[in-house]
C-alpha positions in Angstrom: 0.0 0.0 0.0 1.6 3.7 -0.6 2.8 5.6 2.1 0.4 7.9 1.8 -2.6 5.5 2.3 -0.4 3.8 5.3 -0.7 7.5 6.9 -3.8 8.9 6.1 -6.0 7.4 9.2 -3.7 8.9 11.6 -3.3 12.1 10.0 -7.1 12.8 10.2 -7.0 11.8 13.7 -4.5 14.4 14.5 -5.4 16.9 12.3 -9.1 16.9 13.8 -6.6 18.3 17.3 -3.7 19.6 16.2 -3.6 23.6 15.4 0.1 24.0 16.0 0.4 26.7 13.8 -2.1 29.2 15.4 0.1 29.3 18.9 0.6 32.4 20.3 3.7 34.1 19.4 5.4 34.0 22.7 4.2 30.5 23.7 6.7 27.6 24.4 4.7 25.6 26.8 2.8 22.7 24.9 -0.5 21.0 26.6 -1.4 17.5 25.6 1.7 15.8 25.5 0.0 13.1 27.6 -2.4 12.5 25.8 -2.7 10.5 22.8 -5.8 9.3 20.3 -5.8 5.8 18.6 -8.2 4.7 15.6 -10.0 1.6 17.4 -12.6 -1.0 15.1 -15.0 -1.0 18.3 -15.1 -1.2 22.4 -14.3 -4.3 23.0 -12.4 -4.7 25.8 -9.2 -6.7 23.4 -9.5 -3.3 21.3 -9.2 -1.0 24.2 -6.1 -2.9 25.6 -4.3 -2.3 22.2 -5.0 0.5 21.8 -4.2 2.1 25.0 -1.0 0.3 24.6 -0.4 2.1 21.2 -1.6 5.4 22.8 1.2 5.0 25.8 3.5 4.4 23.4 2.9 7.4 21.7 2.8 9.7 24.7 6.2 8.1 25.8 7.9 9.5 22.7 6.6 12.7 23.6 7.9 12.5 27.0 11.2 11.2 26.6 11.8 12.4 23.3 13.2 9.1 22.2 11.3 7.6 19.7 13.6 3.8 19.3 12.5 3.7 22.8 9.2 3.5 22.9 8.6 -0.1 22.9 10.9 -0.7 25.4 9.7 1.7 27.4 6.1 0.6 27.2 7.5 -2.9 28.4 9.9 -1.5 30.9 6.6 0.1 32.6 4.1 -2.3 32.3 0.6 -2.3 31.9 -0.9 0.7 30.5 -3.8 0.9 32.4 -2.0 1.9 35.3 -1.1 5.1 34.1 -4.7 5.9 32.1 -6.2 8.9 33.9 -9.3 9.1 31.6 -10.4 7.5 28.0 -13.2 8.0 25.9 -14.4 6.9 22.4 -14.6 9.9 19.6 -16.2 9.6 16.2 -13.2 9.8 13.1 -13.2 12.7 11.5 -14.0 12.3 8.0 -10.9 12.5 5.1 -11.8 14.9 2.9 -9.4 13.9 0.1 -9.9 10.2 0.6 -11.3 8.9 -2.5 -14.5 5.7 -3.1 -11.6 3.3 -4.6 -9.4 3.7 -1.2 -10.0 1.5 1.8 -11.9 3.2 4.5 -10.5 4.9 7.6 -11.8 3.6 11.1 -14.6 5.4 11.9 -13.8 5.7 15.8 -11.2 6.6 17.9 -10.0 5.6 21.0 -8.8 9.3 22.8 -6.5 8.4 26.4 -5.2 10.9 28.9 -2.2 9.7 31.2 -1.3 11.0 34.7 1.5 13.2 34.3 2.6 12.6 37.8 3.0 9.0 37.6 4.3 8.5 34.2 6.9 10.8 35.5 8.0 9.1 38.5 8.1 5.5 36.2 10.2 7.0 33.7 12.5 8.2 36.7 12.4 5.1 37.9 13.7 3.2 35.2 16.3 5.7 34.5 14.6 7.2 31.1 15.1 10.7 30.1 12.4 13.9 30.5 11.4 16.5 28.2 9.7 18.8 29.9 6.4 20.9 28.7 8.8 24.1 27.4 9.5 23.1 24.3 11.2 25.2 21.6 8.7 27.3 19.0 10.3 27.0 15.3 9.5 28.7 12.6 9.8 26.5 9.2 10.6 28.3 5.5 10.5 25.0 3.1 11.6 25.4 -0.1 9.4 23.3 -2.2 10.4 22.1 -6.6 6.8 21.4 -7.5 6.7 24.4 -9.4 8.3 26.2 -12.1 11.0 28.3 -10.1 10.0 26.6 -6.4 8.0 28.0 -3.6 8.1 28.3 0.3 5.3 26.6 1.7 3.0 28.8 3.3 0.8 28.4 6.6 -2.6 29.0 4.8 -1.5 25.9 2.4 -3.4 22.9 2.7 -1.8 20.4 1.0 -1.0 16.6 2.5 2.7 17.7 2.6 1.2 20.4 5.4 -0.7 17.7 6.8 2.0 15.7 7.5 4.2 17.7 8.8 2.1 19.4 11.7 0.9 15.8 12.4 4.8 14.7 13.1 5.1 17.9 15.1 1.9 16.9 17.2 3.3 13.5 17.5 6.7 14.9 18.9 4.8 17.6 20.9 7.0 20.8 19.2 4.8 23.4 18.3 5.3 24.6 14.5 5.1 28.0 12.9 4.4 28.5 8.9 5.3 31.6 7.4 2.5 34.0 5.9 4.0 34.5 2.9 2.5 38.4 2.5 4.2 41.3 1.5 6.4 41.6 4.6 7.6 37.8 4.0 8.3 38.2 0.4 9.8 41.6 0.3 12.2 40.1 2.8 13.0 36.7 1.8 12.7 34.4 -1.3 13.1 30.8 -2.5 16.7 31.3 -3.3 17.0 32.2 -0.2 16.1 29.3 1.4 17.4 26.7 -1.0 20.9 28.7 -0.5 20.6 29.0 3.0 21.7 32.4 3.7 21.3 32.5 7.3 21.3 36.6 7.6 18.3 36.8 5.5 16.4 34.0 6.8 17.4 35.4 10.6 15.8 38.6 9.2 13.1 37.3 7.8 12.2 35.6 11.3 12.2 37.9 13.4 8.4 39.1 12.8 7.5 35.6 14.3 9.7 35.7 17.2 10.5 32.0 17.1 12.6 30.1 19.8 14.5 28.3 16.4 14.4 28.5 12.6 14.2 25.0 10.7 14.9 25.4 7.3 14.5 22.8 4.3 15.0 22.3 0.7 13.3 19.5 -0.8 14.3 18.5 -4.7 13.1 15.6 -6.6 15.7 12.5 -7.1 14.7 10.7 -9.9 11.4 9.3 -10.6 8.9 9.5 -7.6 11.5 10.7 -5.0 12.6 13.5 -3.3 16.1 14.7 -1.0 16.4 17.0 1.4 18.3 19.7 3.1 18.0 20.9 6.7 19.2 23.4 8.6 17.9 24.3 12.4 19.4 27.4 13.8 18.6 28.3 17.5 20.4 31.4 19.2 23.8 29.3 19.6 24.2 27.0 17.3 23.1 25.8 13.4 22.8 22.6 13.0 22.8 20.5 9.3 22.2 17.3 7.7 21.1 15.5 4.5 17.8 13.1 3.8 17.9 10.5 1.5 16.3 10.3 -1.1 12.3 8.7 -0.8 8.7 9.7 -0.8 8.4 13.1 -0.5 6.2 13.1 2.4 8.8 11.1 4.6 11.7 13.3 3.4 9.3 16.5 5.0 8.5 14.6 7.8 11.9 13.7 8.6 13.2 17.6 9.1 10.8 17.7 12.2 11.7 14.4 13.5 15.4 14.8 13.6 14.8 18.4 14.8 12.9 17.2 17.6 15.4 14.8 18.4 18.0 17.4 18.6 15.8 19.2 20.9 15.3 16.4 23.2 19.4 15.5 23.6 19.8 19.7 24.3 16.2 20.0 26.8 15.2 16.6 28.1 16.3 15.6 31.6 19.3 13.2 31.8 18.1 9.8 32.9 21.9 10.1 35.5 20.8 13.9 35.8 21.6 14.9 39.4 20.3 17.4 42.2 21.7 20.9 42.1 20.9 22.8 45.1 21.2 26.5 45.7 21.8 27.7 42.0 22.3 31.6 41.6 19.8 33.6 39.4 19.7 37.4 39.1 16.8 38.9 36.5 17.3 42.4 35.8 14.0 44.1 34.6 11.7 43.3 37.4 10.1 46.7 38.3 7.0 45.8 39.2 4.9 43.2 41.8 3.0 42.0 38.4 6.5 41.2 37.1 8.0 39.8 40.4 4.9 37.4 40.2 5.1 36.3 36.8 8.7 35.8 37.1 8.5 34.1 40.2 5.5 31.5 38.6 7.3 31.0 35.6 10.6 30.0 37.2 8.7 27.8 39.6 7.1 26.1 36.5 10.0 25.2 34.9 11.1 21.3 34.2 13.9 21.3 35.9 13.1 23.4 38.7 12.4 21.8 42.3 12.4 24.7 44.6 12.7 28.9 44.1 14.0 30.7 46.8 14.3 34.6 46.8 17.5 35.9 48.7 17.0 40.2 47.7 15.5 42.4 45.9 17.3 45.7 44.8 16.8 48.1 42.1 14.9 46.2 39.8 16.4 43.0 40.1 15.6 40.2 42.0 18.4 37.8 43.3 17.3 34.2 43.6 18.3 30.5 44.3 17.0 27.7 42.3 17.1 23.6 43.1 16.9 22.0 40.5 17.2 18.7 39.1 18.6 18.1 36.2 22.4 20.0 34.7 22.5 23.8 34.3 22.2 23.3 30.0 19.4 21.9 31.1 18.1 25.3 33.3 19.6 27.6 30.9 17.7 26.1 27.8 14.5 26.2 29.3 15.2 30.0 30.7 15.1 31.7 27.5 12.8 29.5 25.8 9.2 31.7 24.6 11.3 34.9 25.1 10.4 35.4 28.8 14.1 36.2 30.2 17.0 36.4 28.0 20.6 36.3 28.8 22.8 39.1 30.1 26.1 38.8 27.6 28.8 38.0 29.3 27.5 36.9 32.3 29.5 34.2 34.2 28.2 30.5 34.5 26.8 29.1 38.1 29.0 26.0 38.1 30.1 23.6 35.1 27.3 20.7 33.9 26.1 18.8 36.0 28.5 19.7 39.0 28.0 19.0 42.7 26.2 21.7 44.6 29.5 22.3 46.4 30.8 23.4 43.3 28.5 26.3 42.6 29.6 29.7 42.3 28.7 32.8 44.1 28.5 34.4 40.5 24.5 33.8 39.5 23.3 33.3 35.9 22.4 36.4 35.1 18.9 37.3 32.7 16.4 40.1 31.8 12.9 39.8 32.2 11.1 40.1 28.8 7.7 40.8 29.5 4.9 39.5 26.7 3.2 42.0 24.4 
């Protein structure tokens, strides 16, 4: 069967939930990443099992970020149904381009939700690793062959190439951002420019959408039927490249947000040896108001890898904190600036190297800005 017909049930399901590209502009936090929704034939109880299984599995690559590991991980933890929080049965949304000569989607849908809590503590108990709910907000220009001269895909394009690329972004849990593609977009950037990969361009043209990281692709066909690929993702401190081989052209798409996301989960998720750092320095410059002291306070406090806030001072708009946390300071760091809430002082000097003892810490504290939201 094509790959496309292998995909289309699940797409629908997803698609029915997934509006990744309408986030706001300064979220990072995603909801949902324990939950999951399975196509099911009907309620028996040997269809419920499976597919509470398969749902599991799929919120465990959201959690950990490792996708290999899922079915080990679903072993390693045992029945399901000791993690299920709530399920219910939905009706399949219909697939609008599916056509009388293709077999029939499942018309119902088995929709799960998973204690956060206790999935957790399992995965911490058998040493897996954590990615937490801030997760980074990338912008995507694609640079698409399908027409004389190319073109960048756009967000109001509806196409199963779209499709399938915000479903592999709900599947990963990293929230996606399409380009307009209206006078500000194409005054400032073009198709060469993304199939050439000029980075100060494409940095320019970002900006307007404030992402967390830029992923950038070039998909060409490769004799008949199949497509290559190009990548490039660029966060604040880094570019990172690599190739796809050549093959259907809705894999090679799909495979710039799957390798991004597993970039993001070696740089964000929590270390399954990750250790207890207690008493990390923090000043944040920028806080002149309560309002601010309370937002900065609630979104340090809601951080993955923060245990514990502790404010030491406050003096002339900035406040002086310590932070347990679990997890290495890459880890802290990363999720800090993540959504564009604090950003870091240049030059400021590090709390203590990765992953140190808390003995090791230094008296000089990480040093941000608050960025209050428009």
């Amino acid at each position: 069967m094509p790959v496309k017909a292998l995909l289309r049930a699940s797409l629908c399901l997803i698609l029915s939930v997934a509006c990744l590209a309408a986030m706001p502009l300064r979220a990072a936090v995603v909801d949902g990443l324990y939950e999951a929704r399975v196509p099911v034939a009907d309620q028996s109880s040997a269809q419920r099992n499976a597919a509470l299984q398969q749902a599991f599995a799929a919120v465990l690559v959201k959690v950990s970020g490792t996708r290999a590991a899922a079915g080990a991980l679903v072993s390693a933890l045992g029945n399901p149904s000791q993690y299920v929080q709530q399920y219910r049965y939905e009706k399949a949304p219909a697939d609008p381009d599916a056509s009388s000569s293709q077999p029939a989607s499942p018309s119902l849908v088995m929709w799960a939700k998973f204690d956060h809590t206790v999935v957790n503590n399992a995965l911490r108990a058998v040493h897996a690793p954590q990615w937490g709910v801030e997760r980074p907000r990338t912008l995507v220009w694609l640079a698409l062959a399908d027409v004389p001269g190319g073109r960048l895909l756009a967000a109001a394009d509806s196409t199963y190439l779209m499709q399938a690329l915000v479903t592999a972004a709900q599947q990963r849990g990293v929230p996606l951002v399409f380009p307009q593609l209206d006078g500000p977009d194409k005054a400032a950037i073009g198709v060469l420019d993304v199939t050439g990969f000029s980075i100060e361009r494409i940095r320019q043209a970002s900006m307007r959408y404030k992402p967390d990281a830029v992923l950038v692709g070039s998909i060409t066909p490769f004799g008949a039927g199949q497509f290559a690929a190009r990548w490039q993702l660029i966060s604040s401190d880094r570019i990172e490249s690599w190739d796809t081989p050549a093959g259907d052209e809705v894999l090679v798409a799909v495979d710039g947000v799957q390798t991004s996301a597993d970039r993001y989960a070696v740089r964000y998720a929590i270390a399954p040896n990750a250790v207890d750092l207690v008493g990390v320095p923090l000043q944040v410059d920028d806080v002149t108001s309560l309002d601010a002291y309370a937002k900065v306070s609630t979104y340090l406090a809601g951080l993955t890898p923060v245990r514990a806030v502790h404010v030491q001072r406050v003096a002339q708009g900035s406040v002086y904190f310590t932070l347990d946390i679990h997890g290495s300071l890459d880890n802290l760091e990363s999720a800090l600036v993540l959504g564009g809430a604090m950003a870091a002082i240049p030059g400021a000097a590090p709390a203590a190297g990765t992953n140190a003892p808390p003995g090791a810490l230094s008296a000089t504290p990480l040093h941000y800005s608050y960025a209050p939201g428009p």
